[in-house]
C-alpha positions in Angstrom: 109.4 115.0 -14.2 110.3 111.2 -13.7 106.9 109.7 -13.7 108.3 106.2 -12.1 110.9 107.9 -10.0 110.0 106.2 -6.5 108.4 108.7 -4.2 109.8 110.4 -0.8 107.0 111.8 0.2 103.3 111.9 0.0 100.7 114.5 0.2 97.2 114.1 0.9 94.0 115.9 -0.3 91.2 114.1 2.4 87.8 115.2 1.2 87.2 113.0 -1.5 90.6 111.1 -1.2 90.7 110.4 2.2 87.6 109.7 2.9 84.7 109.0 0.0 82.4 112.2 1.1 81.9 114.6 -1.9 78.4 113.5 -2.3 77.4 115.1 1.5 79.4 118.0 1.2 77.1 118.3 -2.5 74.2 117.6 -0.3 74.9 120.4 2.3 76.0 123.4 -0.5 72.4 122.2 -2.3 70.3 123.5 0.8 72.8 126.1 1.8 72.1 127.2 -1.5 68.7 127.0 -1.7 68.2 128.3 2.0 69.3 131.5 0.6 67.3 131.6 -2.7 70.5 131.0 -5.0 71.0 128.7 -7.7 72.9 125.9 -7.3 74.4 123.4 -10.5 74.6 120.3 -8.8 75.7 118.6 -11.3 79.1 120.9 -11.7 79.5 122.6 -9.1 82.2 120.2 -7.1 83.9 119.9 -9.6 84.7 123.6 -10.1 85.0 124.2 -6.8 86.8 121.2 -4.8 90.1 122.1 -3.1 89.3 125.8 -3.0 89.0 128.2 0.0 85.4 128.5 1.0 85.8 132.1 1.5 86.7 132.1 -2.4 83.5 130.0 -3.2 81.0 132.2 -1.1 82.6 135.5 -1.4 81.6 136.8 -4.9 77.5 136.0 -3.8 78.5 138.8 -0.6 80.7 141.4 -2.1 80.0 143.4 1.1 80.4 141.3 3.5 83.7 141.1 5.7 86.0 138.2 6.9 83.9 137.8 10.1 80.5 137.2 7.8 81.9 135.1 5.7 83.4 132.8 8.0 80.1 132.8 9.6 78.4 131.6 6.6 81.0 129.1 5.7 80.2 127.3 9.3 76.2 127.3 8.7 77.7 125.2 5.4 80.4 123.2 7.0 77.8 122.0 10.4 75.4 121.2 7.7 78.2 118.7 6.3 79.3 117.5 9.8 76.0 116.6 10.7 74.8 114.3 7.9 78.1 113.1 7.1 79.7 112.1 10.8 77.6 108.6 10.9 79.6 107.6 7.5 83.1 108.4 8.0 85.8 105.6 6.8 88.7 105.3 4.9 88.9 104.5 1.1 89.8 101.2 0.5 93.5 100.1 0.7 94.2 103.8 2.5 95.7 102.5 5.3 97.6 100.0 3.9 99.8 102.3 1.7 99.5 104.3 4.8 101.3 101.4 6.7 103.8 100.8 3.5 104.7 104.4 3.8 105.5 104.7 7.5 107.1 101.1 7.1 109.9 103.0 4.7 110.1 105.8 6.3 108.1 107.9 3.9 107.1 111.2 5.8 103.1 112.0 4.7 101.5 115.1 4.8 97.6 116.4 4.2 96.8 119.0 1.9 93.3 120.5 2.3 91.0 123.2 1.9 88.8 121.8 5.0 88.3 123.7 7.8 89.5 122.7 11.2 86.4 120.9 12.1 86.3 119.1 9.6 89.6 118.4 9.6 89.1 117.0 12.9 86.3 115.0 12.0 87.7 112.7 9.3 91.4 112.4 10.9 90.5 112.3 14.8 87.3 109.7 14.4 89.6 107.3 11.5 92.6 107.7 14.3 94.9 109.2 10.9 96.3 112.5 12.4 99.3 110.8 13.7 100.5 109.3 10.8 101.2 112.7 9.3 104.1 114.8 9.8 102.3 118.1 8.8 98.6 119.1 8.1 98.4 121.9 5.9 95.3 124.4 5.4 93.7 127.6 4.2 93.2 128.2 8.2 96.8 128.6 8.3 96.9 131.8 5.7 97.8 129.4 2.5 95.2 130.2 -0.5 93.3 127.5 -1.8 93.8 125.6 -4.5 94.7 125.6 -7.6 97.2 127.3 -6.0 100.3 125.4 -5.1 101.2 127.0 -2.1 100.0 124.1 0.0 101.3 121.4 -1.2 105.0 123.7 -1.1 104.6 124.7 2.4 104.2 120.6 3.1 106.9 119.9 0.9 109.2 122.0 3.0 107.9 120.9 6.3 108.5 117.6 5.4 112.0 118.5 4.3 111.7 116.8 0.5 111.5 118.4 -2.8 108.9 118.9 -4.5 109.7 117.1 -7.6 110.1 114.2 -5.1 106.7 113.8 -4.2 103.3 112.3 -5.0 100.5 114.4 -4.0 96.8 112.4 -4.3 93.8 114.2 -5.4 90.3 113.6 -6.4 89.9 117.5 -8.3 91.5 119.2 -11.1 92.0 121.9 -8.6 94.6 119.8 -6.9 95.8 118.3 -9.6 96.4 121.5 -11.1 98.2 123.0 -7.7 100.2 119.6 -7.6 101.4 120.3 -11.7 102.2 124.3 -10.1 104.3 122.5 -7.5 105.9 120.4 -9.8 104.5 117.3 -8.0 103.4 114.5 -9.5 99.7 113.5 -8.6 97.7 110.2 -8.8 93.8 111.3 -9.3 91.5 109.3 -7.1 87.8 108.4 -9.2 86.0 109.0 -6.3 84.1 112.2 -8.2 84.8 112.8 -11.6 85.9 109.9 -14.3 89.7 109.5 -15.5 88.8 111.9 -18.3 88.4 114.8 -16.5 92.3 114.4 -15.6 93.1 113.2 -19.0 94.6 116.9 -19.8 97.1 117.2 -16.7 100.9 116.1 -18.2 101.8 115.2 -14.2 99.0 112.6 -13.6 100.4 109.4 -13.0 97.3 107.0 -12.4 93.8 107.4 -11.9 92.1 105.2 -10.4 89.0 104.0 -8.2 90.8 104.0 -4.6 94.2 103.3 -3.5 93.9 99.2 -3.4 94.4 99.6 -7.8 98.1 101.2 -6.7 99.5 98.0 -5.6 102.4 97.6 -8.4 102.5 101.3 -9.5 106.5 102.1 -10.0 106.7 105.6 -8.5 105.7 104.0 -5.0 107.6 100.9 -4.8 109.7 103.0 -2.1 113.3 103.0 -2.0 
């Protein structure tokens, strides 16, 4: 893996990369949680969790219940979310403007996310972003969630690149983890957990605090 080899393509996580929001979707799984008498480790539960299907996260708390039930108690989760967190939606500073770089070379982008559609909605429609992408990928579409790197292929193909040939941004070690599966590079985003929590993955590239401290980074100098 050619760690300043410029990219062709980029892949998106959004919660937590995207957009800053891990503390609300924390906020919503602490009274979901409580709600229904559980405990709940604040403290590490994102961590262990980001980037994977909900159904995964839920399901071993309802080993009866079926698809249909868990779905529905994913939603009471995921409106819980949408409803604190739609007043604070923005961008990660300098987003758009290696958005805008990107485009400008012709560098086809892609998200990568375990957000439901909603959600999904949310963060792209109200920030005007769906457009820029070539391909949104998603557990709704059948893929399982990461660390699984059958996401970040399926985009990779969509978008017609290899994946040694792109750079997938991520703020878990879920992703990170599914972009090393992939054979993608990844650049970890500080938004949640400090660089040392990436420290162990060979495929990091960077990690830093948002995506204005990429300005100079060799593998996206675009060709």
């Amino acid at each position: 893996m050619l760690r300043d080899m410029p990219a062709k393509a980029l892949i998106f996580d959004m919660d937590g990369t995207i957009v800053d929001n891990m503390r609300f979707h924390d906020d919503a799984w602490e009274r979901w949680y409580g709600g229904r008498g559980l405990p709940f480790e604040r403290a590490t539960f994102s961590a262990r969790t980001a980037g994977m299907a909900i159904s995964d996260i839920i399901g071993p708390h309802f080993p009866g219940a079926d698809a249909a039930e868990l779905e529905r108690l994913a939603e009471e989760k995921e409106r819980l979310y949408r409803e604190t967190y739609r007043p604070h939606v923005a961008p990660i500073d300098g987003l758009v403007g290696l958005l805008d770089r990107a485009r400008s070379h012709a560098v086809p982008m892609a998200v990568g996310t375990a957000a439901a559609p909603p959600n999904i909605a949310l963060i792209l429609d109200t920030l005007s972003l769906r457009e820029r992408f070539a391909t949104i990928v998603s557990p709704s579409q059948g893929y399982p969630g990461k660390p699984h790197p059958d996401m970040f292929l399926a985009a990779a193909e969509r978008m017609g690149v290899d994946p040694a040939d792109c750079i997938v941004f991520e703020d878990a070690p879920n992703g990170v983890e599914a972009a090393r599966r992939a054979g993608m590079r990844a650049v970890a985003l500080l938004t949640m957990l400090d660089a040392e929590a990436f420290a162990g993955f060979d495929n990091v590239i960077a990690s830093v605090p948002d995506f204005s401290a990429l300005d100079g980074l060799p593998a996206l100098r675009f060709a």
